[in-house]
N, C-alpha and C positions, 0 to 999 in steps of 0.2 A: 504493500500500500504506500510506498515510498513517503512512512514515516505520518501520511495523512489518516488518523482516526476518524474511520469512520460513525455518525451516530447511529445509537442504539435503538433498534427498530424492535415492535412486537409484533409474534408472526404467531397465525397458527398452524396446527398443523393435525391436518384426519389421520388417523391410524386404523388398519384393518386386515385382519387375514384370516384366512379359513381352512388353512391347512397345518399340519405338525403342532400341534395343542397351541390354536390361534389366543387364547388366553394367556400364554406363557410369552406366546410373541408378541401381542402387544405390548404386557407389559415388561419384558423384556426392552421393547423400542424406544417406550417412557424414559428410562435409565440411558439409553445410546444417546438420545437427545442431547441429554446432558453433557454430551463426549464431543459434540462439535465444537468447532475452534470459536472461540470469542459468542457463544451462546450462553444462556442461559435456561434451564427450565422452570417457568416460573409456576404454573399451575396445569391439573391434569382434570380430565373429567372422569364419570366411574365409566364402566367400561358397559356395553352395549351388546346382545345377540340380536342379527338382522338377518330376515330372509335374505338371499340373493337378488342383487339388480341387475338385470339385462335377462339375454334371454340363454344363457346357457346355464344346465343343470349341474347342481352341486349344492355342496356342505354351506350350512350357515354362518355367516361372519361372526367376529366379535369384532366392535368399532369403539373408538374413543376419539376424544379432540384434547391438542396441546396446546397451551399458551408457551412461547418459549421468548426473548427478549434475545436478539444480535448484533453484532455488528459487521454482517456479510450480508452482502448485496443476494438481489431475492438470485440471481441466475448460481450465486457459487454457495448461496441455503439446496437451492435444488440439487446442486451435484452430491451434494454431503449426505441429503437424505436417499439419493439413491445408491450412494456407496453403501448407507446401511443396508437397504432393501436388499442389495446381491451379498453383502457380509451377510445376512441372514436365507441366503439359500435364493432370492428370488429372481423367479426367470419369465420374462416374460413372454408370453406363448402366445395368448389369445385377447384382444379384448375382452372385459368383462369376464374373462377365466379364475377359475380358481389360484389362489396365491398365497403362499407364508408369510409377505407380510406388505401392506402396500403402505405408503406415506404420502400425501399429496399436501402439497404446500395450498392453503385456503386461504391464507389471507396474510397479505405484506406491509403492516403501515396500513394508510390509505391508498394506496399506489394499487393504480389501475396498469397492469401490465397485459402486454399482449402481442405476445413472441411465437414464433414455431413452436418451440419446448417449452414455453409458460405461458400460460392464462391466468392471472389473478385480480379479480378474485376469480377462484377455482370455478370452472364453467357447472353448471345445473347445482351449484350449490343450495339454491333455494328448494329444491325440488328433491334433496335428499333428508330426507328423516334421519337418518343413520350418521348424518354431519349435523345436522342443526340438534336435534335434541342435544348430544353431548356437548354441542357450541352453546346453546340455552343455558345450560345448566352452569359452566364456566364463565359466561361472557354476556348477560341478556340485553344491558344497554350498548353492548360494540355495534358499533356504524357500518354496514357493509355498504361499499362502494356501490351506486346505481343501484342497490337494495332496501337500503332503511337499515332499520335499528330488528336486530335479531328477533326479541322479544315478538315484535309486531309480524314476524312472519307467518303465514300460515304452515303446519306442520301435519299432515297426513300419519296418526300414530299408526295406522292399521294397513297401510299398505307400502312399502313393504312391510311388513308384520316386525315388531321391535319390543325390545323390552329390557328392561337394565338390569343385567347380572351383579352387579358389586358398586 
């Protein structure tokens, strides 16, 4: 950074995976969080079982949302959390497939981003239950970008089908 500090941005971040006791690997990811260079993890949400979105068959998630505070830019936040994603086995095969553990960066700051390999805020995030309740639950006055205020969004509990394990 040639000695320029950069400031400290709150980012969150969805956690999710449905394979190899996805309860161990999220909260496994919680912890790795904390292992990025110039992050912080500042609060976690409980954790979440969710049917499957999209249209291929498989195992139920378990999902959660992170508040974490950094000081790396949202493109070199993103490499860090997919370096976790393949440190924890993850290969990505399919859309919408089954996974050990996925990490999607949701939100940067205010910062409306909108690159090849980042969208934030994270695209259909209003339309995922399995992000918003656990973002609810941590964050209910946060500002989503071109969304409003968390709290005010509408939340579909019953489709996909959700419910808080812990």
């Amino acid at each position: 950074m040639n000695g320029e500090q950069r400031k400290v941005c709150p980012a969150y971040i969805g956690l999710g995976g449905n394979l190899e006791d996805p309860i161990a690997q999220v909260t496994g990811a919680f912890q790795l969080l904390g292992t990025i260079p110039d992050t912080q993890l500042i609060s976690k949400s409980s954790l979440y079982r969710s049917a499957p979105f999209g249209p291929v068959e498989q195992p139920d998630f378990v999902n959660a949302v992170a508040k974490i505070h950094t000081s790396l830019a949202a493109p070199a936040l993103l490499e860090q959390l997919q370096q976790i994603e393949a440190s924890q086995g993850r290969i990505r095969e399919m859309h919408w497939g089954p996974r050990v553990l996925d990490l999607d960066l949701l939100l940067f700051g205010d910062e409306k981003i909108d690159e090849p390999k980042l969208t934030v805020p994270h695209p259909g995030i209003a339309e995922r239950n399995f992000v918003l309740l656990p973002l609810r639950e941590i964050a209910p006055e946060l500002l989503i970008p071109g969304l409003g205020c968390v709290a005010d969004i509408a939340v579909n509990e019953s489709e996909p089908r959700i419910s808080r394990i812990s």
